[in-house]
N, C-alpha and C positions, 0 to 999 in steps of 0.2 A: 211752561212746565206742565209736564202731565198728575194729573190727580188719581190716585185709587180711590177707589169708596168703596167702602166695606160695609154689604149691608146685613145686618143679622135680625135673623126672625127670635120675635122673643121669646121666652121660654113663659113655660103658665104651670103656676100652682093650683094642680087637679084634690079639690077633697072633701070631706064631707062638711057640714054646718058644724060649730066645736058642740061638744058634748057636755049638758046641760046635766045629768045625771053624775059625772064625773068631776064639774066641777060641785055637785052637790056633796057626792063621796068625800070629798076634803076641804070642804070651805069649814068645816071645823077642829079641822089640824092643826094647829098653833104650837109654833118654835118658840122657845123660850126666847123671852126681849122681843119677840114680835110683836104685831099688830093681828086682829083678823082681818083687818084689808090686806095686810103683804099676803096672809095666805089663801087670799082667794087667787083663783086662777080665771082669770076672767074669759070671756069670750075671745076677747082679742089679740091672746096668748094663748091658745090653745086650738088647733086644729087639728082633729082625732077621728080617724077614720072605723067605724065600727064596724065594719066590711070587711076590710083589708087594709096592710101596708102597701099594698103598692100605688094603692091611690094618693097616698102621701108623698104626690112624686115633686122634687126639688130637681126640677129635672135640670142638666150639665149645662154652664153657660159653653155660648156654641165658638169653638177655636176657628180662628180666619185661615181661608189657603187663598192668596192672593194672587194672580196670573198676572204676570205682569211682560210688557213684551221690552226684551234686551236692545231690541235694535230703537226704543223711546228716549235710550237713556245713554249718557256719557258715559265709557268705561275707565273709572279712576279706581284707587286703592279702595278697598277694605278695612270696616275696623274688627278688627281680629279678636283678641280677648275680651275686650267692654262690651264689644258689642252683644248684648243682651240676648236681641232679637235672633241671631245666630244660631242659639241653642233649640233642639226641639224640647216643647213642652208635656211632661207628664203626669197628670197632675195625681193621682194617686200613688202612695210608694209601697203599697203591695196588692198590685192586681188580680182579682181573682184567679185562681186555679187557671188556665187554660180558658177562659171566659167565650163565651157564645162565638167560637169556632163556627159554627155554621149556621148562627143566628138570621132568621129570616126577616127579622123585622124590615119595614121599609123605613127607608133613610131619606132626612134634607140635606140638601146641600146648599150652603152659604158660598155664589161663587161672585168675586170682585170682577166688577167693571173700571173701565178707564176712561177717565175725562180729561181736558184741558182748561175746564170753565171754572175752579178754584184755586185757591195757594194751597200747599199741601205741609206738613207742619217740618220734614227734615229732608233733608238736600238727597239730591237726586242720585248721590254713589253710593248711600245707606240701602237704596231701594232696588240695586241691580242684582237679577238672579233671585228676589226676596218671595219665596215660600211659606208662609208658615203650616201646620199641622192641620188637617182640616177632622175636624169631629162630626161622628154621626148623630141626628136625634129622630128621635120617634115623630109620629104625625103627631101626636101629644102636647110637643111645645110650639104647635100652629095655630091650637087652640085660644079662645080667648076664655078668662075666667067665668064662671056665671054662665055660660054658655051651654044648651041641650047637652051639646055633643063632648063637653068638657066633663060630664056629668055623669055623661054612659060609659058604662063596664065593658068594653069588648074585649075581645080574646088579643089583641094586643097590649091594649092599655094594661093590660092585667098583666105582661110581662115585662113593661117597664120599669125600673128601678134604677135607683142612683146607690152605689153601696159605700160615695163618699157622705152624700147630703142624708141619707135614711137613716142613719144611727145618732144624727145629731135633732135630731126631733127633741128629744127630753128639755136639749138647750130652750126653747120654747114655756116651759111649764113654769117656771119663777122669774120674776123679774130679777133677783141675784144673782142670776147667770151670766146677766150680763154683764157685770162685775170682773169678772175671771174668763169672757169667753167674746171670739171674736165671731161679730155680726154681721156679715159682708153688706145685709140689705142696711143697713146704717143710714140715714139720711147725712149728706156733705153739700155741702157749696160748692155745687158747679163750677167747672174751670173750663172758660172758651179756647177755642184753638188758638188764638190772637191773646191770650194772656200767658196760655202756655208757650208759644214762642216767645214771647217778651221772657218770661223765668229761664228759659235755656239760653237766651243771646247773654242775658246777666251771668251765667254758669260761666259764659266764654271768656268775657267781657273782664269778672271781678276773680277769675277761680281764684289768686292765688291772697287773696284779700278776704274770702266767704268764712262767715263763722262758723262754728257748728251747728250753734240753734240754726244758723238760717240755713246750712246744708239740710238738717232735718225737715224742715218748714217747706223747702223744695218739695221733696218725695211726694210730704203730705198733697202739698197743690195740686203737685203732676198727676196723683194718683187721681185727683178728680176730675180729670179730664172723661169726655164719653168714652166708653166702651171699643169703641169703633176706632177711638185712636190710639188706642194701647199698644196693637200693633207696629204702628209707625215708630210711635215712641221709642218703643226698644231697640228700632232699631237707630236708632239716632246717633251720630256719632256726637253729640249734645250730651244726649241723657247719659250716654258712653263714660264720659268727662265728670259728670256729676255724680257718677255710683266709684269713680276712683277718686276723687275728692274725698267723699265719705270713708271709705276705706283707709284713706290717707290720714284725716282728723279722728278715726274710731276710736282712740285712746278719751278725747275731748268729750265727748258724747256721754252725758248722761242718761240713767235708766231709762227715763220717758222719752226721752229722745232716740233712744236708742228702738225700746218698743215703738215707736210709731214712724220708723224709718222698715222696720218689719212689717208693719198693717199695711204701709206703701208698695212693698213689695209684694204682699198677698194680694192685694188690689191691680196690681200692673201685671198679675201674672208672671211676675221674674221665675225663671225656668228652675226646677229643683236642682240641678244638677250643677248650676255656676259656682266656678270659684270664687266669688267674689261672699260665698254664703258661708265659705269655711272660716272665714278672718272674723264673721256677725258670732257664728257660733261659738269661737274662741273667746269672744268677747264676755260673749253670756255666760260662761262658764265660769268665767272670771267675777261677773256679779249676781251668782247664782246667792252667797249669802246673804248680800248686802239688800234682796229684795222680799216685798211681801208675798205670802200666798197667794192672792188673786195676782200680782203681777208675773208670781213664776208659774202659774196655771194660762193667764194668759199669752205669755210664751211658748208654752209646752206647744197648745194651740193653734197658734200662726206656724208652728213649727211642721204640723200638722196639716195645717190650708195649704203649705207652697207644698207639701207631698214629698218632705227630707225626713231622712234619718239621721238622727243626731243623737247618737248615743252619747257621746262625753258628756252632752246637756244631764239627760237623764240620766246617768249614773253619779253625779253630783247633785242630781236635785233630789235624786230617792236619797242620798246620805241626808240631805238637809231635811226629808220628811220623817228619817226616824227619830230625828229630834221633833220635830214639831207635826207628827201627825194628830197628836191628841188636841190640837190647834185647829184640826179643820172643820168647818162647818158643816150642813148638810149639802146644800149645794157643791161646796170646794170638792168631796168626798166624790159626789156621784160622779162629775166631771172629772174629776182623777181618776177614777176607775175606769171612763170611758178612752181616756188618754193613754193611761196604763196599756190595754186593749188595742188600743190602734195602732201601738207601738210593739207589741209583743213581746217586752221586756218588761222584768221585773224582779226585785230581790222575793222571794216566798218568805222571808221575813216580815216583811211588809204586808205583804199581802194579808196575813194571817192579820195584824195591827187593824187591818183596813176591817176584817172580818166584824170585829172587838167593834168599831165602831158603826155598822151596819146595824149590827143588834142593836145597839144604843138608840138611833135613830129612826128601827124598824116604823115606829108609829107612827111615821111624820113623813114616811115612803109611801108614795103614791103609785100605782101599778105601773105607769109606766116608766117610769124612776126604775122598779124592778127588774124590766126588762132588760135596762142599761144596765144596770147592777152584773146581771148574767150575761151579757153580750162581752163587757170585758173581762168578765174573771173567765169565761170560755176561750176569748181569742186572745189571753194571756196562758193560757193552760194552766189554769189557777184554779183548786178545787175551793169550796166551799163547804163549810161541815154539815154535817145532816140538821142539826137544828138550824142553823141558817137559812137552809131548804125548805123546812117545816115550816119557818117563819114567813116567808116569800111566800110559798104556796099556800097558806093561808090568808096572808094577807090578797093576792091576788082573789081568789077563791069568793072573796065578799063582795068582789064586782068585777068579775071574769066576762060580764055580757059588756061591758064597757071598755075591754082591754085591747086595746088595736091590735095586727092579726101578727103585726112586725115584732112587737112585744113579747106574743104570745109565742113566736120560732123561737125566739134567745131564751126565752126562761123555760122553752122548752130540750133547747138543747143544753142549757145547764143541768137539768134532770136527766139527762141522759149523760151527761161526765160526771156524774154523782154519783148516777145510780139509785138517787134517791126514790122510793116508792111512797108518794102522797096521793092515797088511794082518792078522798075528795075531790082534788088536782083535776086527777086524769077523768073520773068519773065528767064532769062538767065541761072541761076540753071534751070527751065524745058527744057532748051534748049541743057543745056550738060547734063543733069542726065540722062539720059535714055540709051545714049551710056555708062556711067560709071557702073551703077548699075552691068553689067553680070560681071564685073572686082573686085568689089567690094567685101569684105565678108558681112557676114550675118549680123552680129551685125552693120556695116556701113549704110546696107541696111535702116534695123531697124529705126538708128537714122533719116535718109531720110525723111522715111514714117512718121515715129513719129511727126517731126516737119512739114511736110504738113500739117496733121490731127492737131496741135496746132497753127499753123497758118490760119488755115480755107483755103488752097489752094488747089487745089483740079485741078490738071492736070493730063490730061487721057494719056498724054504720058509717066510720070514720072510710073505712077500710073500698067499703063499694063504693063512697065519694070519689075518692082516689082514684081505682078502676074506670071510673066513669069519665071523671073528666082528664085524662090523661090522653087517649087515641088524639083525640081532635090537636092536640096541642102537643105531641112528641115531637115533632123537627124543634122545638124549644130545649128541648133538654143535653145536656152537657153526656160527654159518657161516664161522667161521674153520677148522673141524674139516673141514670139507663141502670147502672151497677146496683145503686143503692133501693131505687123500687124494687127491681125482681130482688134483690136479697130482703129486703124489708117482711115481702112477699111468700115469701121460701120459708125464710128463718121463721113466721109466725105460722106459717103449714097451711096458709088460706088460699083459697079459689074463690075469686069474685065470681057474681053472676054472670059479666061479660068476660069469663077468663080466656075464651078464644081470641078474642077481639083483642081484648087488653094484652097477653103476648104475642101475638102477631103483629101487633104494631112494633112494640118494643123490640123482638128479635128483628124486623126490617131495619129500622133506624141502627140497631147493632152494626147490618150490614150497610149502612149508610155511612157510618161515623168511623171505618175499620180505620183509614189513615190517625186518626184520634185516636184509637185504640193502640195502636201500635206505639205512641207516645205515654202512654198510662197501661201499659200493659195489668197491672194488678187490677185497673177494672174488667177489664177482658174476663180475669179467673172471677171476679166475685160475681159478674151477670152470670156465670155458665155455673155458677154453684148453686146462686139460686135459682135456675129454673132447674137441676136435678134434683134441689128440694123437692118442688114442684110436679115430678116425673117429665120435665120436656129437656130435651137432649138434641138441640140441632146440630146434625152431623157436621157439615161444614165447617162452623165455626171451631166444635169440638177437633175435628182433624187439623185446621189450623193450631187451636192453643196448645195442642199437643204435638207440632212439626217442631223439627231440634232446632229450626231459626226461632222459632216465636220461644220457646223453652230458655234457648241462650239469650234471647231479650228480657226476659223477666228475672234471671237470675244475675243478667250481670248491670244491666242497666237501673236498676231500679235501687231507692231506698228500702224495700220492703222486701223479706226474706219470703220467697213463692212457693218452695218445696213444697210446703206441709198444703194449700192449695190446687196444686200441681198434680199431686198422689192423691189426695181428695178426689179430685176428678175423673184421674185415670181408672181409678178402683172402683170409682161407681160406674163408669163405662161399661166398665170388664165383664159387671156381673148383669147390668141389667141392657146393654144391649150388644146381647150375644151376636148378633151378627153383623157388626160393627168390623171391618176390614181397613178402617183410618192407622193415623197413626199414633202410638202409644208411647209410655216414657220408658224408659231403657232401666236393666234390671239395676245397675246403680244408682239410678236417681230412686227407684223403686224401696231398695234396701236403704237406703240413705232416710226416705220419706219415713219409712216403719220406725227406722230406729227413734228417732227425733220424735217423733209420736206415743212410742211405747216408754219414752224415758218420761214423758211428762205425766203419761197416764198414770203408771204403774206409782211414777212420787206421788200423784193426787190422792190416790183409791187408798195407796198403804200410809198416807196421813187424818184416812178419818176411822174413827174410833167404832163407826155402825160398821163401817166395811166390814174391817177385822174382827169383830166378834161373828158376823155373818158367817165369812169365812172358817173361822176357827168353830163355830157350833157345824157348820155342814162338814167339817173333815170328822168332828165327831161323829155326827149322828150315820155318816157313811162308812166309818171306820179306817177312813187317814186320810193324807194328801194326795198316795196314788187315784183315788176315786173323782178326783178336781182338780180342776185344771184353772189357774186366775193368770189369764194371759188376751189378747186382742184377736177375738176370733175373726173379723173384721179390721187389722190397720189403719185402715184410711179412713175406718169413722171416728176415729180419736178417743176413743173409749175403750173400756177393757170391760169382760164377761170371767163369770164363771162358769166354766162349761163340765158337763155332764152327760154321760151316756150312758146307757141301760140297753140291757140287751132283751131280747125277746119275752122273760118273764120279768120285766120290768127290777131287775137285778145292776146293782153299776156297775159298771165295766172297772178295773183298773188299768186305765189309758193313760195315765200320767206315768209315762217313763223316767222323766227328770226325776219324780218324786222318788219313787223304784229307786234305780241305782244308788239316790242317793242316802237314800234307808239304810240298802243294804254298806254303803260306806262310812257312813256314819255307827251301824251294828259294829263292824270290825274293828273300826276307832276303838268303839269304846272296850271290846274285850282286848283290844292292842294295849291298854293300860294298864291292866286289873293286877299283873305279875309285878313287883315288887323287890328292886335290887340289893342285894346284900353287900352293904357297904362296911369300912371299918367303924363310922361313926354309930351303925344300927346296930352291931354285934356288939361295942360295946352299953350301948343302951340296955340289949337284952340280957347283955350280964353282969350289970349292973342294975339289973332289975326295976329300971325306973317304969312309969306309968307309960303307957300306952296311947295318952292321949294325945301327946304333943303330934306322937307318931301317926294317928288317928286322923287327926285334922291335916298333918301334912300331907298323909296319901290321898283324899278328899279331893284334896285342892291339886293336887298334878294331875289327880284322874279323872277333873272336874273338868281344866282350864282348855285341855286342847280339842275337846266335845265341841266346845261351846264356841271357838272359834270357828270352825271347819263351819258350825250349823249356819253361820253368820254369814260365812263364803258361799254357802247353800243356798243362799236364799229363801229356807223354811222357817217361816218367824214359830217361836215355843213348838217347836217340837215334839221336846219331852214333856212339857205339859199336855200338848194333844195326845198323845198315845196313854200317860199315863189316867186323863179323865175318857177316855174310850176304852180301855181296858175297866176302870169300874162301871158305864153305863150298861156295858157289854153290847155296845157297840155289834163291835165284831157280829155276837151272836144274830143281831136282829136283820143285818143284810147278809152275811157272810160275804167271806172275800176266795177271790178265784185267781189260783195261779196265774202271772203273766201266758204262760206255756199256751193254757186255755181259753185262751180269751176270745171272746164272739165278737163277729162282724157289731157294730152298734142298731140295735133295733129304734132308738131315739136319741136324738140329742137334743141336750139342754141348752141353751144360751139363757142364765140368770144374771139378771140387771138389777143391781141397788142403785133406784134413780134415787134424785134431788128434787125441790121443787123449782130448782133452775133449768130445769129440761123440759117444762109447764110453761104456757103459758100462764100469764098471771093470773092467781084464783080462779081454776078451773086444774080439769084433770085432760086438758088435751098438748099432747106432745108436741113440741117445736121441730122445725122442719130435720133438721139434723139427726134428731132421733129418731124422730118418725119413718125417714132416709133406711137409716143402718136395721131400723126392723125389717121392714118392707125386704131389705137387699141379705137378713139374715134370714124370713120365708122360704126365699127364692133360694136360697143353697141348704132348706132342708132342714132349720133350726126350727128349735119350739122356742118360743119367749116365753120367761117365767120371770115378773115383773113381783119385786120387794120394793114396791110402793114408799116413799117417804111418811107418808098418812099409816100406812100401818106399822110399817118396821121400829118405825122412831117413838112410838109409847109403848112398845114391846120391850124396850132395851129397859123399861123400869122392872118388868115383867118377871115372874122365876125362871130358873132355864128349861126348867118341865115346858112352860108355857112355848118360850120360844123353839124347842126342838119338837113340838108339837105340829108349829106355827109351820114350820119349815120343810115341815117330815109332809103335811098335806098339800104344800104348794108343788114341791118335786112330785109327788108321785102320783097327787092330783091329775096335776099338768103332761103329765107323760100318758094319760090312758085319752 
C-alpha cells in the first residue's frame, strides 16, 4: 500500500510582549458578583500589539494539495455524497471584495510526497484522483516564535493579515469568553492513527447497533487525530458511514451532543458547503429555545468557524434574544455584536437594545472591546447614536497610546458611519497615526485616509505619513485601495510634499490593475475624480472612462448609479482641459446628468432658511428677480450659485429672462381679475341694499386665488412680498432698473456662494477638494467668486435688515471693482 504524507510547515504567532499598561488601565474594573482576579487580564491572555494589528497575525492553518499518482492505485467506485473529502474547502463565507488580485506576496507551498514504508489510515479507492485545495501563506508562518526575524517589521510582514482570525483577538481578553466561544488551540487528547482506525472499523462493524452518545464520542476522538490526517479522514468512506449515522440518529442527540459533534466538524475541517450541515442546522433551529446563552452564542460561533451561513439559525435566535437580551452579560454582548457583524444580519430592533446595553456596561469596556463593539455594528450597517460615540471615544481617548492599530481602523470607521465629530478623538489619532502608518498594511492605511477625508479632518502629519509610505508598497493595493487614497486626497484639497511621486506611482498601478478596473468600474470614476480634485487629469485613462464601452459598463453593470460621476468628469474635462480631443459623454447623458443634479441642488438650497433670506434681501436690495439669477452656473459641480451681472458702471444687468416674462404674466394675471361679473345673485344684493362685505371678501379671494397659483407654477417664491418691500426701501431708486431692450454686454459676473461649514475642512477655513474644483473651473470661464461665508452670514440672520442689506450691498459691489 502506498503512503501520502502530508507535511505542513507550522504557522507562528508574530507579536508583541502583552501590554502591562493596559492590563494596568483595567485591573480595576470590576463586574458586579466579580472577583478582582476575574478582572485582571493577565499576561497570558492578552497579546496586544502597540505597533500594529497586523502583527497580531493568527496566520491561516495551511489546506493540503496531495499529488497522488493514479496509476499507484486500484480503480474501484467512489463515495459520492458522504464523502466529505470530495468537497472543496472554503473557509470564510464572505471573502473580501475582490481580495489581493495581484498580490505579490511570496507564497509556501505544502507539496505531498509518496511512500510505501507505512499503513495509511483509509483504503486505497477513497484516495484515487484525491486533490485537496492547496492555501497560500506568507514566509511569516516559517518563522519560529521568539525568533529575531519573527520580531522584525518588514514591508511584507506588514501586509499580512488573516481577516477570519484578526477580529476575534478581543475573544483573548476574559476568561468568560470562553464560556460562549470556541477555542480551536484547546488542549485534547491525542488520537493515534491506530486508535483511529480501531474507532472506524467499530463504525463498520457495530453501525447499526451505535448509540448516539457514542456516535457523538466518535467525532470528538476523530477530531483528535493530527492534523495531517484530516485530510485522509474525509475522505474515508469509514468516516463517510459515520457522518450518515449521525444524521440518521439526529433526532436522538441531545444539545451537548449535538454542540460537540459541531466542535468535531470545525476541527476536521468539514467543507461549509455539505449537505450533510443543512439537517445540523434544522436541528438547531429546532433547540434554539430549549438552550442557554452561552450554548446558543457558542453555536452561532462554530457556525461561524466551518464559514456557513445559516440564517434560519439566526433569525430564531435573534427572536429568542429580544426576549432575553437584557439577560446578557458583558462578555455574551461583545461576542454577540461581534457575531451579529460577521453574519451581516440583523433586526435594527435589536440592535438599538444592544445600544441600551452598551451604555450600561460602557465602564467595564476595555478599548479593545471598543473596537469589536464598532467592527460589528459597521459590518452589520448598524448605526450607533452620537452619545454612544461620545462614550467610546472617550473612553478610548484615556489610553489611545495602548490601543492596537486593528482597534483603532474599526472605531475608526464607525466614526465615519456616524459621522460623529469627537474633536479629542481625532486630535490624539493624529498624534499616534503617523508613527503607526509605516507599520501598518495597506488596506489599514486606506481605512485611515478614508475616514479623515469623511470626517472633513485634514492633518498634514497623518496625511504626509500616508504619501510617504505608500510608493514603496502600491503593487499591495486593491483598485479599491488606489480609489479611495486619491479621493481621500482630493476630497481634503491636500498635496503632500512627495505629490509627484505619490501620484505617479498610484496612476501607474491604475494602469497596471485596468483588468480590475473594468470589474469595479465605479472605482475607475472615483480615482479620476480625485485626481481632478487635485488638478491631474491623465488623458488616457480619462479617454478610456469616457469611451461608450466603459460608459455602458458602469451604467449597466454595476450596483451603483454613475451618471452623476460620469458628468462630473466630463464637465471638468471640458473646461480645464481645452485641448483635450478624447472622447466625451453624448449630449443625453449630458442633459440627463444636469438634470439629476439640479433637482437635488435646487430641493437643498430652497430647504434652508439662510439661503432664502439671502436670496430674497439681494432681489430687494437689487430691485427684483430679473437682476438674479439662482440656478447651476457650473452643473456638474453639484451646487447652485447666484449669479449676477453688472455692466460697465458697475450697474446690474436685468439678465434673468425667466424672471421678465414671468413678471410681466403674472402683471396681466392679476389685472385679468380685477373686472367683476354682474350676476342675478349681486344685482339683487345691490338692491336689496345689503353690506358690502360679504361681497368684499368674496372678490378678495377670487382675485387672490389664481395669482398665487400661477406664482407657485413660476417658481418665484413671495413675489408679492419682494416687490411690495422693494417698492418701500426704494430699491428701485438706489440701482435703477434698465429696459430688457437696453441691456449691455455684462462687464462682470458674479457667481455668489452661501457655503456651509461642510465644504470646510474641519475647523479651519480651507475649502474641500469639490469646491475648491468648481471655483478654480468658475475663474477659468470668467466668474468672480463672492463668498457668504457661514461665520459671517449665520450671526447676521439675528441682525436688523438695515444691517444685512448693508452686509450684502458691500460684498457685491465690493467684489465687482
Amino acid at each position: 500500500m502506498t503512503l501520502v504524507i502530508c507535511r505542513r510547515f507550522p504557522g507562528s504567532f508574530c507579536g508583541t510582549p502583552p501590554c502591562p499598561a493596559l492590563i494596568k488601565h483595567h485591573i480595576n474594573k470590576k463586574l458586579p458578583g466579580q472577583t478582582c482576579e476575574d478582572c485582571v487580564l493577565t499576561a497570558k491572555t492578552i497579546s496586544i500589539d502597540t505597533r500594529m494589528a497586523a502583527t497580531l497575525k493568527l496566520v491561516k492553518p495551511l489546506v493540503y494539495r496531495a499529488f497522488c499518482n493514479p496509476f499507484a492505485y486500484s480503480a474501484t467506485q467512489s463515495v459520492a455524497y458522504w464523502n466529505v473529502g470530495s468537497y472543496t474547502r472554503h473557509r470564510g463565507q464572505d471573502p473580501p471584495e475582490h481580495s489581493n488580485l495581484c498580490h505579490p506576496a511570496k507564497k509556501v507551498e505544502n507539496i505531498c510526497s509518496t511512500s510505501s514504508s507505512q499503513r495509511i489510515l483509509t483504503t486505497s479507492r477513497a484516495l484515487l484522483g484525491l486533490e485537496f485545495s492547496r492555501a497560500s501563506a506568507s514566509k511569516a508562518s516559517t518563522l519560529k516564535l521568539g525568533s529575531p526575524r519573527a520580531m522584525q517589521v518588514d514591508e511584507e510582514d506588514v501586509e499580512v493579515f488573516d481577516s477570519f482570525e484578526d477580529p476575534r483577538v478581543f475573544l483573548q481578553l476574559r476568561p468568560e469568553y470562553q464560556l460562549h466561544s470556541y477555542n480551536k488551540s484547546e488542549p485534547c487528547q491525542p488520537l493515534s492513527v491506530s486508535e483511529g482506525e480501531l474507532i472506524l472499523h467499530k463504525v463498520t462493524v457495530y453501525q447499526d447497533n451505535l448509540q448516539p452518545q457514542i456516535i457523538a464520542d466518535y467525532f470528538c476522538k476523530l477530531s483528535s487525530m493530527p492534523a495531517e490526517q484530516h485530510p485522509v479522514l474525509l475522505s474515508s468512506a469509514k468516516f463517510a458511514l459515520l457522518c450518515k449515522l449521525s444524521v440518521k440518529n439526529i433526532q436522538l442527540f441531545d444539545t451537548l451532543d449535538l454542540i460537540n459533534i459541531l466542535k468535531a466538524f470545525v476541527s476536521l475541517g468539514i467543507p461549509h458547503s455539505h449537505s450533510m450541515l443543512d439537517v445540523y442546522e434544522t436541528r438547531f433551529c429546532h433547540k434554539v429555545w430549549d438552550m442557554s446563552l452561552d450554548q446558543l452564542l457558542l453555536v452561532a460561533d462554530l457556525w461561524r468557524y466551518l464559514g456557513r451561513k445559516v440564517p434560519r439559525f439566526f433569525k430564531i435566535f435573534f427572536s429568542y434574544l429580544n426576549l432575553h437580551w437584557k439577560d446578557l452579560s458583558l462578555s455574551q454582548l461583545i461576542h454577540l455584536i461581534y457575531i451579529i457583524g460577521e453574519s451581516r444580519q440583523v433586526p435594527q430592533d435589536l440592535m438599538q437594545k444592544l445600544e441600551s446595553l452598551i451604555l450600561k456596561y460602557i465602564d467595564f469596556i476595555n478599548i479593545e472591546e471598543a473596537g469589536a463593539i464598532c467592527l460589528g455594528f459597521f459590518k452589520s450597517s448598524s448605526s450607533l447614536s452620537e452619545l454612544a460615540m461620545r462614550k467610546i471615544g472617550d473612553l478610548v481617548c484615556a489610553d489611545m497610546q495602548h490601543l492596537s492599530s486593528y482597534a483603532l481602523v474599526n472605531i475608526l470607521k464607525m466614526f465615519r458611519f456616524t459621522h460623529v465629530d469627537h474633536v479629542n478623538f481625532m486630535k490624539q489619532f493624529g498624534q499616534i497615526a503617523p508613527q503607526r502608518i509605516p507599520s501598518l498594511g495597506v488596506q489599514g492605511v486606506m481605512h485611515l485616509t478614508l475616514a479623515c477625508s469623511a470626517l472633513r479632518f485634514l492633518d498634514e502629519g497623518v496625511m504626509n505619513a500616508v504619501a510617504a509610505s505608500l510608493p514603496p508598497r502600491v503593487s499591495y493595493c486593491r483598485s479599491k485601495d488606489i480609489a479611495k487614497f486619491l479621493w481621500s486626497f482630493g476630497a481634503l484639497n491636500y498635496k503632500p510634499p512627495n505629490a509627484e511621486e505619490f501620484y505617479s506611482s498610484l496612476i501607474n498601478e491604475i494602469h497596471r490593475k485596468m483588468p480590475e478596473f473594468n470589474h469595479y468600474p465605479e472605482h475607475l470614476l472615483t480615482c479620476l475624480l480625485g485626481l481632478a480634485f487635485s488638478e491631474y487629469f491623465p488623458v488616457e485613462l480619462i479617454n478610456f472612462a469616457l469611451s461608450p464601452g466603459f460608459v455602458r459598463l458602469a451604467r449597466e453593470t454595476t450596483k451603483f448609479e454613475l451618471t452623476k460621476e460620469l458628468y462630473t468628469l466630463d464637465g471638468s474635462v471640458g473646461i480645464e482641459c481645452p485641448d483635450y480631443r478624447g472622447n466625451r459623454l453624448s449630449s443625453h447623458l449630458q442633459q440627463e446628468g444636469s438634470e439629476i443634479l439640479w433637482n437635488a441642488a435646487k430641493k437643498d438650497m430652497c430647504s434652508k432658511p439662510e439661503f432664502l433670506e439671502a436670496l430674497f434681501l439681494l432681489e430687494t436690495m437689487l430691485g427684483g428677480p430679473q437682476y438674479i439669477k439662482h440656478h447651476m452656473i457650473l452643473p456638474h459641480t453639484r451646487s447652485s450659485d447666484l449669479e449676477i451681472q453688472l455692466d460697465v458702471n458697475m450697474k446690474p444687468l436685468p439678465f434673468n429672462r425667466e424672471a421678465i416674462s414671468s413678471e410681466d404674466l403674472l402683471a396681466k394675471l392679476r389685472l385679468k381679475h380685477v373686472g367683476i361679473s354682474l350676476t342675478d345673485d349681486l344685482m339683487n344684493q345691490l338692491l336689496k341694499g345689503k353690506s358690502g362685505g360679504h361681497f368684499q371678501g368674496e372678490t378678495e379671494s377670487e382675485t387672490g386665488q389664481q395669482p398665487m397659483e400661477l406664482e407657485k407654477k413660476a417658481a418665484i417664491p413671495s413675489e408679492a412680498s419682494l416687490y411690495n418691500v422693494a417698492g418701500r426701501l426704494g430699491a428701485k431708486e438706489m440701482v435703477g432698473q434698465c429696459p430688457p431692450a437696453s441691456m449691455q454686454a455684462p462687464q462682470v459676473k458674479l457667481a455668489i456662494q452661501l457655503t456651509n461649514k461642510n465644504q470646510y475642512c474641519y475647523g479651519s477655513r480651507d475649502l474641500l477638494g469639490l469646491h475648491n474644483m468648481k471655483r478654480r473651473q468658475l475663474n477659468r470661464l470668467g466668474y468672480r467668486v463672492v463668498e457668504l461665508s457661514h461665520w459671517e452670514w449665520l450671526p447676521l440672520l439675528k441682525r436688523t435688515r438695515f444691517e444685512k442689506l448693508a452686509f450684502l450691498h458691500e460684498k457685491v459691489f465690493t467684489s465687482a471693482l
